[in-house]
C-alpha positions in Angstrom: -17.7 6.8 9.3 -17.1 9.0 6.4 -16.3 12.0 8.9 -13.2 9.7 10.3 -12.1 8.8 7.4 -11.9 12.2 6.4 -9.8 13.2 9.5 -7.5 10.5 8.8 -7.2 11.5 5.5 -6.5 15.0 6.6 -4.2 14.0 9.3 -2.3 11.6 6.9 -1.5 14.7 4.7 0.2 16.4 7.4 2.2 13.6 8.4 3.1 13.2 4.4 4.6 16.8 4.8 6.3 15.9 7.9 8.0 12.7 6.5 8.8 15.2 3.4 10.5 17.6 5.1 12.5 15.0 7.7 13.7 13.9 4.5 15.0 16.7 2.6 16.1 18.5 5.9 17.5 15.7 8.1 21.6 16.8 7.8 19.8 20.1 9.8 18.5 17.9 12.4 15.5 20.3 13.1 13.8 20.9 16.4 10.4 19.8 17.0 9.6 23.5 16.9 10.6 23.7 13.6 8.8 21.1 12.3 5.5 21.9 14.0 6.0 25.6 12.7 6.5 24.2 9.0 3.8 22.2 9.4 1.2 24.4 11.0 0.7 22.5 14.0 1.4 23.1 17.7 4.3 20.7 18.3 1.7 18.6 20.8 -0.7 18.1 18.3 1.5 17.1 15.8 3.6 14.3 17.9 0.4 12.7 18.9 -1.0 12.4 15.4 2.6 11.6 14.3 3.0 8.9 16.5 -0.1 7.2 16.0 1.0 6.5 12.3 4.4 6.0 12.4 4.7 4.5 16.3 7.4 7.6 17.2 7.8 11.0 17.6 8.8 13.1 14.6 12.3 13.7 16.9 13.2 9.8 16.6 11.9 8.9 13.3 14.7 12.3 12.2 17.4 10.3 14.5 16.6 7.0 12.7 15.0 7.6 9.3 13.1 4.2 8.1 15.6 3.2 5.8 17.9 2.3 9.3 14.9 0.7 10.7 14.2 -1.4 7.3 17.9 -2.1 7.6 17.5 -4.1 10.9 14.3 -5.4 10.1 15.1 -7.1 7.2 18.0 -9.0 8.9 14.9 -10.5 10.5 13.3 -11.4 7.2 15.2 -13.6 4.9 12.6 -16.7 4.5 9.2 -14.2 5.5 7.9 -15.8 2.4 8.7 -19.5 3.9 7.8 -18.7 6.9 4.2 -17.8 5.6 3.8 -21.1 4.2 4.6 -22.9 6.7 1.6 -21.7 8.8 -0.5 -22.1 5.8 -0.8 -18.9 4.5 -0.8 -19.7 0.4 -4.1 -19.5 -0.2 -6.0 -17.4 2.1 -3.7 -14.6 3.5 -3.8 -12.6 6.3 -3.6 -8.5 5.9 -4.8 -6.5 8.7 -7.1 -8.9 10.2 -8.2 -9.2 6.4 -8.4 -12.6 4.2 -7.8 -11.9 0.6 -8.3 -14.0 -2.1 -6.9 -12.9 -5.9 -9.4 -14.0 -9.2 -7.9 -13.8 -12.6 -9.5 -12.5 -15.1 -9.8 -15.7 -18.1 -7.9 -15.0 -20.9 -10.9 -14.2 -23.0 -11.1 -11.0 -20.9 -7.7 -10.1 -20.4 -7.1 -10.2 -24.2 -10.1 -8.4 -24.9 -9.0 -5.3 -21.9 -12.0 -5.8 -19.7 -14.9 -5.9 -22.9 -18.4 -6.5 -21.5 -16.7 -6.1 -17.7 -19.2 -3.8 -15.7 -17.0 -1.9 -13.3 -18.1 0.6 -10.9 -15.6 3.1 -9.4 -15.1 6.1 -7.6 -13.4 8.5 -5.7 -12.8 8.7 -1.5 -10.8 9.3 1.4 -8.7 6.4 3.0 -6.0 6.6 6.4 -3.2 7.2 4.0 -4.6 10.1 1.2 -7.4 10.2 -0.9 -7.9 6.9 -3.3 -9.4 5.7 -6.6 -11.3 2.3 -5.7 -13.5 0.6 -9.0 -15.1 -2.6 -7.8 -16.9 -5.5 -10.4 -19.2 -8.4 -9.5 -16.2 -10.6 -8.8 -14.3 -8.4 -6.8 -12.0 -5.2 -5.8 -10.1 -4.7 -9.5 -8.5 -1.6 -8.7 -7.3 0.7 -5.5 -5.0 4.1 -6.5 -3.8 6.7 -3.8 -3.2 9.9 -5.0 -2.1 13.6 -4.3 -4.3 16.7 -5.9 -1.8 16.7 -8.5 -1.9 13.3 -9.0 -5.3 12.5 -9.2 -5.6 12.7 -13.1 -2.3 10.2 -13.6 -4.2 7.6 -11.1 -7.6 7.6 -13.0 -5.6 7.2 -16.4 -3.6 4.4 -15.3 -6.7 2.9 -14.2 -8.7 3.3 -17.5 -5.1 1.6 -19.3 -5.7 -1.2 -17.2 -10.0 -1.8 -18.0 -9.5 -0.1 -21.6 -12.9 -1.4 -22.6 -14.9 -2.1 -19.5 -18.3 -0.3 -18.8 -17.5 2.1 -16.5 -20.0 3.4 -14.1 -19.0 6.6 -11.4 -20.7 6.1 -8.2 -18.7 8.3 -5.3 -21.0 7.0 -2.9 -19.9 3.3 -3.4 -16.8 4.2 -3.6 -16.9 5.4 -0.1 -18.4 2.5 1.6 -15.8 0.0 0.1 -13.0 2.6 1.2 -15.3 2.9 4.8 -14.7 -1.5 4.8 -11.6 -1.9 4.1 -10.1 0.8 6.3 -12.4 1.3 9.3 -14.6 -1.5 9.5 -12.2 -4.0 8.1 -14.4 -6.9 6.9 -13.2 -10.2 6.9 -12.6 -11.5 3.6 -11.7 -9.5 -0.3 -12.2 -10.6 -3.6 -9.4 -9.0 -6.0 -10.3 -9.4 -9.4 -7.0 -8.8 -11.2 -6.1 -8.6 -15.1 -2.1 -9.3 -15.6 0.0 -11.7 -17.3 -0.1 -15.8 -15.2 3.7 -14.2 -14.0 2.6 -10.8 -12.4 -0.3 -12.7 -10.9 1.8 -14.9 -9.0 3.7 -12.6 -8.2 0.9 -10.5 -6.7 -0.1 -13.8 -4.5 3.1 -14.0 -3.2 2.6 -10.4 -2.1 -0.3 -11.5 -0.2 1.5 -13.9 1.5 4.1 -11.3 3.6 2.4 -10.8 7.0 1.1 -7.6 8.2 4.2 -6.0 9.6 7.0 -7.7 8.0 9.3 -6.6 4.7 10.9 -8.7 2.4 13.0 -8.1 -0.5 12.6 -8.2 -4.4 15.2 -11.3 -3.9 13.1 -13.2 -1.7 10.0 -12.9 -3.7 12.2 -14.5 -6.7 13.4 -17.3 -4.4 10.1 -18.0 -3.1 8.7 -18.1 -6.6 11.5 -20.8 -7.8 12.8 -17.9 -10.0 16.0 -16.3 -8.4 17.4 -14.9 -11.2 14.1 -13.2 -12.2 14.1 -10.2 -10.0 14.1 -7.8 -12.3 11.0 -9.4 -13.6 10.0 -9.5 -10.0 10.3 -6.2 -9.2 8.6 -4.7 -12.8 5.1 -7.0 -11.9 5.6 -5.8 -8.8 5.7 -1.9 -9.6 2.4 -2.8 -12.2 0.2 -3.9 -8.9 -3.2 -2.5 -9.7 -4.4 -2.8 -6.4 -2.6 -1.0 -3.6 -2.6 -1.8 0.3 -4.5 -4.7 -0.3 -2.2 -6.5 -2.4 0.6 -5.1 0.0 3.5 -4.3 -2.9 4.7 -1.6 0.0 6.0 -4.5 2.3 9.1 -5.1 -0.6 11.8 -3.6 -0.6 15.9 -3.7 -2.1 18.4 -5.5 -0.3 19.5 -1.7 0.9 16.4 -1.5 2.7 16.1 1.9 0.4 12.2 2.8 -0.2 12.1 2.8 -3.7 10.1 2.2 -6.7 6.1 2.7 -5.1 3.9 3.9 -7.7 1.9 6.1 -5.1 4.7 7.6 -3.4 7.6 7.3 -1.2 6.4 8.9 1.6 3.5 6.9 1.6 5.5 3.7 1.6 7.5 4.8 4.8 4.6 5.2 6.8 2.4 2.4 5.4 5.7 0.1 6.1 6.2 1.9 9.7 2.4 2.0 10.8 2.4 -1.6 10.1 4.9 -2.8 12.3 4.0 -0.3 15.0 0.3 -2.3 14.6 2.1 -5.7 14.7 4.4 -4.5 17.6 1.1 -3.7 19.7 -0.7 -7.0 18.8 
């Protein structure tokens, strides 16, 4: 299991490069040639692996770029939040075949930043880059992607958050919670989350966009009862301390512009377009 998680990984990172260079060299409209040549890939290779992330060839993501796509889809996702409700979704939400449930810290702990909190964490290699995942009794309380360069920044912002937890490394761990949420994709999550009662709620709403749909900062106001609190929205939403599985990729402005995701642009197109290939298939 380890083994394909490291291929993914490794394939991921190619396809990060891709996205990278579509972006900055799209008004060129390069060949396929030129991309595989860039990338170090023979042009067959690299639209197979290409297309099992993102659901298209490197040729017709260039001709649509997800931000057209994001565009469309989001015509198509005004009340997503509503929608979610209505089949019963507030509670329990569904992510990848996954149910997820969010714990609070009390406020005893979140005032004292994680004293006498026994976390174990580690280092591993997920589908989409290499990621930072510390786990406690009560749950997942932290999941980070990062880049080599980026791999101090993560760890940092991790310690911020659990300032005076016990902190244990344990790789190994690491790897088999990485190996479960990915690969074998268990059935049910505990997140044990430390934010104010707002970002919390926030992050449940999060939960509550199905796998394969977008919505915007707007709607998670509106679905919250506070529409003319989307700036606060969108700044709980950018201080998510658990990525993928509280699904803060799935938001978006009313552009449809990827912006504002703390592990990466590129990453946020392809989460957002792998996704809705998986929901297109199922």
């Amino acid at each position: 299991m380890k083994d394909k998680l490291l291929e993914k990984n490794e394939n991921y990172k190619k396809i990060e490069e891709v996205i990278k260079y579509i972006d900055e060299n799209f008004k060129d409209q390069p060949s396929i040639d030129t991309i595989a040549k860039y990338i170090g890939m023979s042009k067959y290779h690299l639209i197979r692996v290409f297309k099992e992330y993102v659901g298209v060839t490197p040729i017709q993501f260039l001709q649509s770029v997800t931000l057209n796509y994001a565009k469309e889809h989001l015509k198509e996702s005004k009340s997503i939040l509503d929608s979610a409700l209505d089949i019963g979704l507030s509670s329990s939400s569904r992510l990848h075949d996954l149910f997820v449930n969010i714990i609070g810290v009390t406020p005893k702990e979140y005032k004292s930043l994680g004293e006498n909190v026994e976390i174990t964490y580690g280092f591993g290699n997920t589908p989409f880059g290499n990621a930072l995942v510390a786990i406690t009794k009560r749950g997942i309380c932290y999941l980070g992607f990062y880049d080599d360069s980026s791999k101090e920044s993560v760890y940092t912002r991790f310690k911020e958050v659990w300032a005076k937890a016990e902190l244990k490394e344990d790789n190994k761990k690491a790897d088999e919670v990485l190996n479960s949420i990915f690969i074998k994709k268990d059935k049910k999550f505990n997140l044990y989350v430390k934010g104010t009662n707002f970002q919390i709620n926030v992050w449940k709403a999060l939960i509550n966009i199905p796998d394969g749909s977008i919505a915007t900062y707007s709607d998670v106001a509106k679905y919250l009862n506070k529409p003319k609190s989307v700036r606060a929205v969108a700044s709980a939403i950018g201080s998510n301390p658990i990525g993928f599985l509280i699904p803060c990729h799935r938001v978006l402005g009313k552009s449809g512009a990827m912006t504002g995701y703390r592990w990466g642009i590129e990453r946020k197109k392809i989460l957002v377009a792998y996704e809705a290939l998986k929901n297109k298939e199922s």
